[in-house]
N, C-alpha and C positions, 0 to 999 in steps of 0.2 A: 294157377297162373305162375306159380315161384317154382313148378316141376316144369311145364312147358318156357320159361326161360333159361334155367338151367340144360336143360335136354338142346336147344337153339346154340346157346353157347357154347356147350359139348361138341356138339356138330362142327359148327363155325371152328373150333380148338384142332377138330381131329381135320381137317378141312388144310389149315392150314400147314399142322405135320404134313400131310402128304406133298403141301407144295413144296415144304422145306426137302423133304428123302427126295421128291424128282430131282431139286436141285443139287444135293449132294451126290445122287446117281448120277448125272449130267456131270458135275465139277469129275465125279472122282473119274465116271469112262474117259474124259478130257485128259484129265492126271496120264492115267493106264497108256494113250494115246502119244502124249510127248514124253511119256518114257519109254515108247519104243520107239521113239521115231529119234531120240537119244543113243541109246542102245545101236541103232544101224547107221548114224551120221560117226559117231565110235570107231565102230567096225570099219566101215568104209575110209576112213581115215587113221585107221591102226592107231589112235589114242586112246587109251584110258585115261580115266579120272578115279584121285583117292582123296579122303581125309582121317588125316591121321588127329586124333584126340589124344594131350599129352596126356592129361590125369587121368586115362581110364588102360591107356599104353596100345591103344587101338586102332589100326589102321584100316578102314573100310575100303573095299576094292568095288570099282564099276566092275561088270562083265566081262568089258575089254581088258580093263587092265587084270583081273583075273587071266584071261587067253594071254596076255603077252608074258605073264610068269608064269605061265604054266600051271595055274592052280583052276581046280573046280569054283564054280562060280557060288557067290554068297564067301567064298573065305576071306577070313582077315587077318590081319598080320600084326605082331608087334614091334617095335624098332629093334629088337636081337633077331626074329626070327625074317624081318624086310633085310638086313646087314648079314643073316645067312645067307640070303640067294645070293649076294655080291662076292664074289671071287675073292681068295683071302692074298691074293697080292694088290687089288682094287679098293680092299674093304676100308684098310684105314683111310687112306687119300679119301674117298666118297666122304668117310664118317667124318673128318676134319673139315672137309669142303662147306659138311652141311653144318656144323656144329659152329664155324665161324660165320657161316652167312647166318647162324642163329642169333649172334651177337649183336652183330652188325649191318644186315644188308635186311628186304624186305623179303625180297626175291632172290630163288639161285635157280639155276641152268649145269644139267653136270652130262657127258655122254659115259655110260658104263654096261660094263656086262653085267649079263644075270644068269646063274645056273637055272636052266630050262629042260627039263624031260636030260636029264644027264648030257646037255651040252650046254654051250655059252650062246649068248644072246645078247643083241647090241641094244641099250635104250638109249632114250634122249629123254631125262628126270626134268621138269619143273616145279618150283613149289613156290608158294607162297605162304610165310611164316604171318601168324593173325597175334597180336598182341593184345594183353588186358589193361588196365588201367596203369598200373604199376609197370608195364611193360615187358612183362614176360609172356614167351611164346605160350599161350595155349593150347592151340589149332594149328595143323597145316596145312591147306590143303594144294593138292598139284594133279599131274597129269603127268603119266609116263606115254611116249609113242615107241612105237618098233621101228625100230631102224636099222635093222638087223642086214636086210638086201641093200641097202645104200652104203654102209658101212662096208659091208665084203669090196665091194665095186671099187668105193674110193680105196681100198685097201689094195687091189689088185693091180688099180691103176697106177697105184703112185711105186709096186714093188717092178711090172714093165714102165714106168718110166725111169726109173731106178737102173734096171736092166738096160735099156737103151742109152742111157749115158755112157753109160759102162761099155756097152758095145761100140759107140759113136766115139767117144777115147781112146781107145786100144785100134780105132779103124785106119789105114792111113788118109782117109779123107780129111781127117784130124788132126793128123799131122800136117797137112798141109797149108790148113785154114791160119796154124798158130803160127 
C-alpha cells in the first residue's frame, strides 16, 4: 500500500514538472519572440538601446546600437572606450555634458559624432541616470538613434541657405529692396 502511494505521488510530482517545462518552454519561445520583434522595431527605427552598470564600468549594447557604432553585435563598452568612439574635439564637451547632468539633472539629450568603420557618424544620445538610496548614479540607461542622413541635410541646407544670402546681398535686386 505505502509502495503504491508513493509510486501515485511520484507520478502526480513528475506530472506536474512537465506542466511546469511546457510552461516555461511557452514563456521562454514568448521571451525569444518580443525580443525579436524588439530587435526589428530597433532597426526600423534606427534606435538603439544601452545600459551602462557604473560598478562593473559596463556598457551593454542592443544590436542596433552595436550597428549604429559600428561594432559586432554582443560588444560592450566601458565609459573610456564609449569616450573613444567620440571625436577628441567633441570628447570633452559630451564628457562634461553628461558628468553635469550626473549631478544634477535625471535625464540628458546630447547630438554627437562617433567614429564609425574610419568615418564620423551623427547620433542623437539619451540617458537616463537611475539613482540608489544615497543618491548616487548607479545605472544608466539610454538609447542612441542615427541621425546621421538628417544631420547631413540640415547641414547642407542651412550651408545653400547661407549661400543664397550671400548671393541675394551682393544681387542688385538687394540693393534695391534697401
Amino acid at each position: 500500500v505505502l509502495r503504491h502511494f508513493l509510486v501515485l505521488a511520484y507520478q502526480r510530482r513528475l506530472r506536474e514538472l512537465d506542466l511546469v517545462n511546457t510552461r516555461i518552454a511557452l514563456r521562454s519561445r514568448d521571451l525569444e519572440f518580443a525580443k525579436l520583434e524588439l530587435h526589428q522595431a530597433q532597426a526600423q527605427a534606427q534606435v538603439g538601446s544601452w545600459v551602462y552598470t557604473v560598478a562593473s564600468d559596463t556598457m551593454q549594447l542592443s544590436d542596433e546600437a552595436c550597428r549604429i557604432f559600428g561594432l559586432p553585435n554582443g560588444a560592450t563598452l566601458s565609459r573610456d572606450s564609449f569616450l573613444d568612439l567620440i571625436p577628441v574635439d567633441e570628447r570633452e564637451a559630451v564628457f562634461a555634458l553628461w558628468r553635469d547632468a550626473a549631478r544634477t539633472q535625471p535625464v540628458v539629450e546630447a547630438e554627437h559624432q562617433v567614429r564609425v568603420h574610419r568615418g564620423l557618424h551623427w547620433v542623437l544620445q539619451k540617458a537616463k541616470f537611475e539613482r540608489d538610496d544615497q543618491g548616487a548614479v548607479f545605472r544608466v540607461t539610454g538609447t542612441t538613434q542615427d541621425i546621421h542622413t538628417r544631420k547631413l541635410v540640415e547641414l547642407n541646407l542651412r550651408q545653400s541657405a547661407q549661400k543664397f544670402a550671400t548671393a541675394f546681398q551682393s544681387s542688385p535686386v538687394a540693393a534695391s529692396i534697401a
